[in-house]
N, C-alpha and C positions, 0 to 999 in steps of 0.2 A: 559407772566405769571409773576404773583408777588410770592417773596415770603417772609412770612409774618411767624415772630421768636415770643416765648414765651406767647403763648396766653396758659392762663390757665383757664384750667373749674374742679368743684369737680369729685373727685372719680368715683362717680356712675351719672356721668353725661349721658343723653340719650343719642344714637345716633344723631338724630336729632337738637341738640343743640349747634353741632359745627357749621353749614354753617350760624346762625343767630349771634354767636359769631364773626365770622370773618368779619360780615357785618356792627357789632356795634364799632368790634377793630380798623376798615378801614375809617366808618364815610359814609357808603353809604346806600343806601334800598336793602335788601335782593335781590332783582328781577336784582342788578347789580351783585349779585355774578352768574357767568354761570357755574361755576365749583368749584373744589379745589380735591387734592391729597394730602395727608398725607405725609412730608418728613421725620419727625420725630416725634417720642414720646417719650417724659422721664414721669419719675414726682418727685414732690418736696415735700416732708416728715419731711420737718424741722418742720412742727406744724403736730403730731399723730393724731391730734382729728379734722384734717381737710387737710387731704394731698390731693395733684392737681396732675391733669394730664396736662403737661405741653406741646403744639404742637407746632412742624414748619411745616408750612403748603404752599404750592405752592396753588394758585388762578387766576383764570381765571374770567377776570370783563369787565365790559362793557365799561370804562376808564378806561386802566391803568396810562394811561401820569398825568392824572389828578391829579389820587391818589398821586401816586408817587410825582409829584409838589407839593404838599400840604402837603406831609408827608415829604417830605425833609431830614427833621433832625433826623427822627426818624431813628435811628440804627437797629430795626427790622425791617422796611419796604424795600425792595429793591428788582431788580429784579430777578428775578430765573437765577442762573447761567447756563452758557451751561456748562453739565457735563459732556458729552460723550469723551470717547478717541480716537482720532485716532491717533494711531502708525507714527511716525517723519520719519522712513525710510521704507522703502523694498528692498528689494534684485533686483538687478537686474533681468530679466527674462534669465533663463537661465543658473544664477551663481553658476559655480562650483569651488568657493573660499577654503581653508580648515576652516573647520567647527567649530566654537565657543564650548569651551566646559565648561561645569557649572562642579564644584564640590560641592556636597552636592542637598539632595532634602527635602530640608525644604524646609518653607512657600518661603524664599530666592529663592534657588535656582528654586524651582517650576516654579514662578512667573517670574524669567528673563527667564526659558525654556521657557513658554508659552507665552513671547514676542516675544523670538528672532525666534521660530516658527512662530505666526503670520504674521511677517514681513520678512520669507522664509528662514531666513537662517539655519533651519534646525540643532539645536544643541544638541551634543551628551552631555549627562547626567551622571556622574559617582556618586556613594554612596557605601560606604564601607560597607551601611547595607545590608536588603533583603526588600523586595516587603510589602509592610504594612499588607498582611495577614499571612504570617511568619512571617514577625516583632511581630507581636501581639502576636501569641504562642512561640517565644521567651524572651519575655517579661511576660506572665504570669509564666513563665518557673525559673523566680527570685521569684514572687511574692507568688506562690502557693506551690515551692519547691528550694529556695533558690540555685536555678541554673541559674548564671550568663555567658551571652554569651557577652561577650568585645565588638562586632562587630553587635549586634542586640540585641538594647532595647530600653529603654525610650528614649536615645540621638541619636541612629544612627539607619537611615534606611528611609524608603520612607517616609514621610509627615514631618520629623524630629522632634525634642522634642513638638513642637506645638500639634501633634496629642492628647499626653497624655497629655491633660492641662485640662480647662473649655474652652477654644475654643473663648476665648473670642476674637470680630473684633473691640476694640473701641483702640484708641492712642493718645497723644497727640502732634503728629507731625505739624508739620503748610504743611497744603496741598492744595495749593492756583489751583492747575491742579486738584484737585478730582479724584486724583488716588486709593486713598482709595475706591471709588464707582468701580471703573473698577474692584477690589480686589473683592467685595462683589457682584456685578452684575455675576462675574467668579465663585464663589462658589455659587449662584443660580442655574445658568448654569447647574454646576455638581451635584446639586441635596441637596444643603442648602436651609431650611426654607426659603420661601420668605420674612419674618418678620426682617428678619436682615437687611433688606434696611432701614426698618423702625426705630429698636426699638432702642434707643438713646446707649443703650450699650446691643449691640447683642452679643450674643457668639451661639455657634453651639455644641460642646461637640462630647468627643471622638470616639462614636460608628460612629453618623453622619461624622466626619471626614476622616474615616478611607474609605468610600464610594466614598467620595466628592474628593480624594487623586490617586483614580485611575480612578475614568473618567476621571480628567484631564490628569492621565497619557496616556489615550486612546487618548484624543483630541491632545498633543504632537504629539504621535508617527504619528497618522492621517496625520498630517501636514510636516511629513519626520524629526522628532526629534529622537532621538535613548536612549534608556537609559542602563546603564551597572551598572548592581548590585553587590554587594561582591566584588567591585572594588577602592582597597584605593591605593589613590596616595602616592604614599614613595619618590617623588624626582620631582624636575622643571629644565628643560634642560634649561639652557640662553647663548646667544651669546655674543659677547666680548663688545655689547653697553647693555647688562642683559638686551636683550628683551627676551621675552619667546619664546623658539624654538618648546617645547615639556614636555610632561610630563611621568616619570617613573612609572609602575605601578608594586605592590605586586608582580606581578608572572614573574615580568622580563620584561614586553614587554615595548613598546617606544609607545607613541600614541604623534603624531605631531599636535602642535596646536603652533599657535601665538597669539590666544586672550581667555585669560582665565578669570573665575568668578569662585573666591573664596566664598563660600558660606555655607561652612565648618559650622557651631554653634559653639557655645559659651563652648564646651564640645572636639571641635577637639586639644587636647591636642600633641597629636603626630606630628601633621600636624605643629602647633604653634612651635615647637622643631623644622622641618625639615627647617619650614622658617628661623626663626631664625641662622643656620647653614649655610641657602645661602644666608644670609646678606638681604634679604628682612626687610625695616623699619619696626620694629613696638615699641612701648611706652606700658607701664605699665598702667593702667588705671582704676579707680576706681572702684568697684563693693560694695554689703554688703552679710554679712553672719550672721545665726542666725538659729530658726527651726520653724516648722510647729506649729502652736495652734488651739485645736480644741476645739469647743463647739456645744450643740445642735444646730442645726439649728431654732428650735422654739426659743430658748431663742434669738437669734437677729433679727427673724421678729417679736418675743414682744416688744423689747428694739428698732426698728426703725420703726415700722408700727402700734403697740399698739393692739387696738381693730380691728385693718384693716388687721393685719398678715393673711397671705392664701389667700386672693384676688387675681381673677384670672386675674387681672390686674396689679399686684403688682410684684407674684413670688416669688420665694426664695429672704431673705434680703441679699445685700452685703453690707459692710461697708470698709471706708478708713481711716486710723488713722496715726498719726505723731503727736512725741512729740520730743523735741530739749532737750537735759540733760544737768545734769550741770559739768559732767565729759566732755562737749564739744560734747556728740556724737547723733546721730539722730537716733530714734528706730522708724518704719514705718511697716505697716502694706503693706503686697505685694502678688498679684496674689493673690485675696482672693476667694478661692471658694464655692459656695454659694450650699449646699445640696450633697457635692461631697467626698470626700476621701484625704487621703494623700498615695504618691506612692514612692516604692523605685524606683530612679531614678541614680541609680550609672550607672556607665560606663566603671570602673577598679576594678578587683578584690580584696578583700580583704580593699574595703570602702564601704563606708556609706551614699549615697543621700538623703535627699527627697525634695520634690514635691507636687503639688496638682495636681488634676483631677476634673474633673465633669462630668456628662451627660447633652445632653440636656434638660431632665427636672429639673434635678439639685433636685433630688426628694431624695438623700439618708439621712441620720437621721444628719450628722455631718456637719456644715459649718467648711473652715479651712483657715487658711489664712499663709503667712511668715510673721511673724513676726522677724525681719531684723534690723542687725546694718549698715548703710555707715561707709567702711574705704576706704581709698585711699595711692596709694602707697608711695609718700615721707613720711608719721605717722608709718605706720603699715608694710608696705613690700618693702621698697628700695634692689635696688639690680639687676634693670635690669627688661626688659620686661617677663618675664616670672617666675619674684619671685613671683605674685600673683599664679599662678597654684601653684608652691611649700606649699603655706600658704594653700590653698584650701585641696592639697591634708594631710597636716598635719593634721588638724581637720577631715577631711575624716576617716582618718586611725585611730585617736581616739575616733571614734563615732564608726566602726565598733568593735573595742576591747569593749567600754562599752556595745556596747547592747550585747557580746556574743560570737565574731567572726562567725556570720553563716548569716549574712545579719540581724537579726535583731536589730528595730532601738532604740537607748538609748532615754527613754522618762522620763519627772518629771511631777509631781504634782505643777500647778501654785502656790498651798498655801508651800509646801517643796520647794520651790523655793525661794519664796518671803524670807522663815523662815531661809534659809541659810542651807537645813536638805534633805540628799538625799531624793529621796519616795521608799518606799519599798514593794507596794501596788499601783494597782491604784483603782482609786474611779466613779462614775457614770457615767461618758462622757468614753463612750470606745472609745478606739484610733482603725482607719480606717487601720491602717499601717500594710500591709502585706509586708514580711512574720511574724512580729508577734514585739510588744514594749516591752524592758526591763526595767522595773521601775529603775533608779540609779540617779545619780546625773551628771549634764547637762553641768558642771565646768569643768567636767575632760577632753570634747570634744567643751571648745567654752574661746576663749580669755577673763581674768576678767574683762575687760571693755565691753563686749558684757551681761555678766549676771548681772555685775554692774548695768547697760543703760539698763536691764529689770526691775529688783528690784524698778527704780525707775518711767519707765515707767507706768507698769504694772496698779497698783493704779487709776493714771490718766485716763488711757484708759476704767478703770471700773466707774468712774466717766460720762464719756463719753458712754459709753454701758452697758448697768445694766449685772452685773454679769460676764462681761469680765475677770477681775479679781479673779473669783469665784476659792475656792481653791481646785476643783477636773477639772476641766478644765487642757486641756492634751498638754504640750508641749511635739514634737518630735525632734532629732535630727537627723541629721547636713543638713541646707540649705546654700548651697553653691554658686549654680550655678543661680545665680539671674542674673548675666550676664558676660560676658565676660572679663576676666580679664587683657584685653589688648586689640589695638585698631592698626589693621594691618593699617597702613596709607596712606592714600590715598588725591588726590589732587582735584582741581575742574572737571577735565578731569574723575576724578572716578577711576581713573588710581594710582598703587601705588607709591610714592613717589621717588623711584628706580629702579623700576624692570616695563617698559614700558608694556603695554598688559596685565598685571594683572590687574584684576578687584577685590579689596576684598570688602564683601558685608555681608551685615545682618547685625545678631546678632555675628557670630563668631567672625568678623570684627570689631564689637565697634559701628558700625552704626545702629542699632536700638536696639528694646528691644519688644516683642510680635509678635504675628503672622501677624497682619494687617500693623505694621512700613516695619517688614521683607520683608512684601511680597512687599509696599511700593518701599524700599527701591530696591527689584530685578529689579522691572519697569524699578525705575532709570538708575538701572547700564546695565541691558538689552540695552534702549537704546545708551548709550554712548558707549556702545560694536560693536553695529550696525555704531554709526557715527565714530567710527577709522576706522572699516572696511571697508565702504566706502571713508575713508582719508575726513567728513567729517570739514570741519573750521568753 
């Protein structure tokens, strides 16, 4: 098989009109093409009044040697990779070794369970939260009556913050093994759109995830994996070379393990503390904070699709922005969800999260997106691996005092923004944000250089999106948790720097950033968990 990048055809191109395409892209007669399969589809909307559907296409020809010799040079032409995984170890038959255990059941942790089961060893699963369908009624439990459960919500509990997102499977990781595929083949599996093989940036959305999150949990257990809920680790046994002995758990008991994965998210605050205190490495590590902006969702597939908006090719619009300021800082558009909502996503009492979401059809009336400052810690939080949670949680705590103290979240007026002028009203674009927005000013919960590096953003980006800028368009506050505010450290072994048999992983870790890096990322560390245990070199 070949496979064959960037071939574009119009909009409303037939069916029919791809296999003649690939046969004039290649330089052959139609009658040598014998096949082809769709690898991917994007499309490309930088000209409104003439946007392409842009394919990668795997082909099957009557000479390939030929082609390929002839097309040489070309960078789209080449052959189709072998993408399939197969697993680096197994378990001996019969091994009754002590059993690998994962903490946390995000995308992370999910994805090294569902290796390290593959490949037999049968690993026990711990989460501080509950089972993703109490998770849910805990979490609408904030959203619908301002009743927050520490231990079951947005951040903690079975599929982990990934669940409540847009679902989106694209990254830009460099993944030369197409692990990413194994990721996405495994969420068909359990019952994801087939189309995410396909479509150049898939996402699945929250209802579907919530589905897709417990068959795997059934194909684990299947396989002799065990999982333990309402189960948070408060402490790591280590021996006098700090390998890991064992792990302390909440209600007192000892669970004995010597190969751990950390896989904790980017919200295990407590856990970050308890390392910290056993001298486990970690570094302070960049993140950005800033808040949710919403706009109709028709005014951005106006402003990027034009006359083509609602095409059932097309979809709801997403858009990506970044402007660089001249106060030094970089204001970015992040996790932008396309037809979805914004959510409170706290995880401690008496603050202030938010969040987006989508469904899969991405069909609700507001697109929203983070709109986000980058700071790093030598500028903005020196002080030790763990001064970033303290800054997080500061803004935290003054975004829950402006909206109200009751969970609701403090939101402006893009134009009382711009003008320097609390809002005390809002105006056309209702805000998604449950349990409900305070109109105030947005200054008294976000560092002057984050509303400065909007002010001068903002303009730009409406330059760039007709009416992005428009002055009832709804910022919320406080987004914080864009990623992890430190980077438990780890070696090429995956192993942590100090403490031998630790595995830290994801997003909690420093090591990725979305669902598909995360889950990426668990493969990883899955196997290098597998090759110590076998004492492989």
């Amino acid at each position: 098989m070949l496979r064959l990048s960037g071939l574009s055809l119009p909009l409303d191109h037939p069916a029919e009109a791809l296999a003649p395409a690939i046969a004039a892209r290649l330089g052959v007669a139609a009658a040598d093409v014998r096949g082809f399969t769709v690898f991917k589809r994007g499309n490309d909307a930088r000209r409104r009044s003439a946007i392409l559907l842009v394919y990668t296409v795997d082909v099957d020809l009557a000479d390939e040697a030929e082609v390929l010799a002839r097309l040489a040079g070309d960078k789209d032409v080449r052959p189709t990779p072998d993408m399939a995984y197969r697993p680096p170890f197994h378990a001996p038959e019969g091994w009754q070794g002590l059993r690998p255990v994962v903490i946390g059941a995000g995308p992370c942790g999910l994805f090294a369970g569902l290796i390290l089961a593959q490949m037999g060893f049968r690993p026990i699963i711990l989460d501080r939260g509950k089972i993703v369908r109490e998770r849910t009624k805990d979490t609408w439990g904030l959203w619908r009556r301002s009743e927050l459960n520490p231990d079951s919500n947005v951040q903690f509990g079975e599929g982990g913050a990934g669940t409540f997102s847009d679902g989106k499977l694209y990254c830009r990781v460099k993944d030369p093994r197409f692990l990413g595929r194994k990721v996405l083949e495994e969420f068909v599996n359990a019952g994801a759109p087939d189309d995410i093989l396909w479509q150049a940036h898939p996402h699945i959305g929250t209802f579907r995830l919530v589905t897709m999150v417990e068959s795997m949990r059934r194909t684990i257990e299947e396989l002799g994996g065990e999982y333990r809920w309402q189960t948070r680790v408060d402490g790591i046994e280590l021996d006098g070379q700090r390998k890991i002995r064992g792990l302390h758990l909440h209600d007192g008991s000892f669970l004995e393990a010597d190969h751990v994965v950390l896989a904790v998210g980017h919200s295990a605050r407590p856990t970050f503390e308890m390392l910290h205190r056993m001298g486990v490495h970690l570094e302070a590590k960049p993140f950005s904070i800033g808040v949710r902006i919403e706009h109709p969702q028709s005014w951005i597939d106006q402003a990027r699709f034009g006359n083509c908006a609602k095409h059932p090719d097309l979809g709801a619009a997403a858009y990506a922005l970044s402007h660089h300021c001249t106060n030094g800082r970089t204001v970015y558009s992040f996790c932008m969800c396309p037809g979805g909502r914004v959510v409170a996503a706290t995880s401690e009492e008496g603050r202030v999260v938010t969040n987006g979401m989508s469904q899969y059809s991405r069909a609700e009336f507001n697109a929203n997106s983070g709109l986000v400052v980058a700071i790093d810690p030598a500028r903005d939080y020196p002080g030790g691996p763990l001064a970033g949670i303290e800054l997080q949680r500061k803004w935290e705590d003054a975004a829950f005092i402006a909206g109200g103290s009751n969970y609701n979240a403090p939101g402006q007026l893009v134009g009382d923004l711009l003008a320097g002028r609390p809002s005390t009203a809002l105006g056309q674009v209702v805000p998604s944000y449950k349990p409900g927005v305070t109109p105030t000013d947005l200054s008294a919960c976000l560092p002057g250089f984050v509303i400065e590096a909007f002010r001068e953003a903002l303009p730009v980006f409406g330059r760039q999106i007709a009416r992005y800028d428009h002055p009832e368009a709804v910022m919320t506050g406080v987004e914080t948790r864009t990623s992890s505010p430190l980077r438990i450290t780890r070696g090429a072994d995956f192993q942590s720097l100090n403490t031998p048999q630790l595995f830290p992983a994801g997003e909690g870790a420093g090591y990725a950033g979305g669902i598909l890096s995360a889950a990426i990322d668990g493969i990883k560390v899955a196997e290098a968990v597998a090759a110590s245990m076998l004492a492989v070199r």
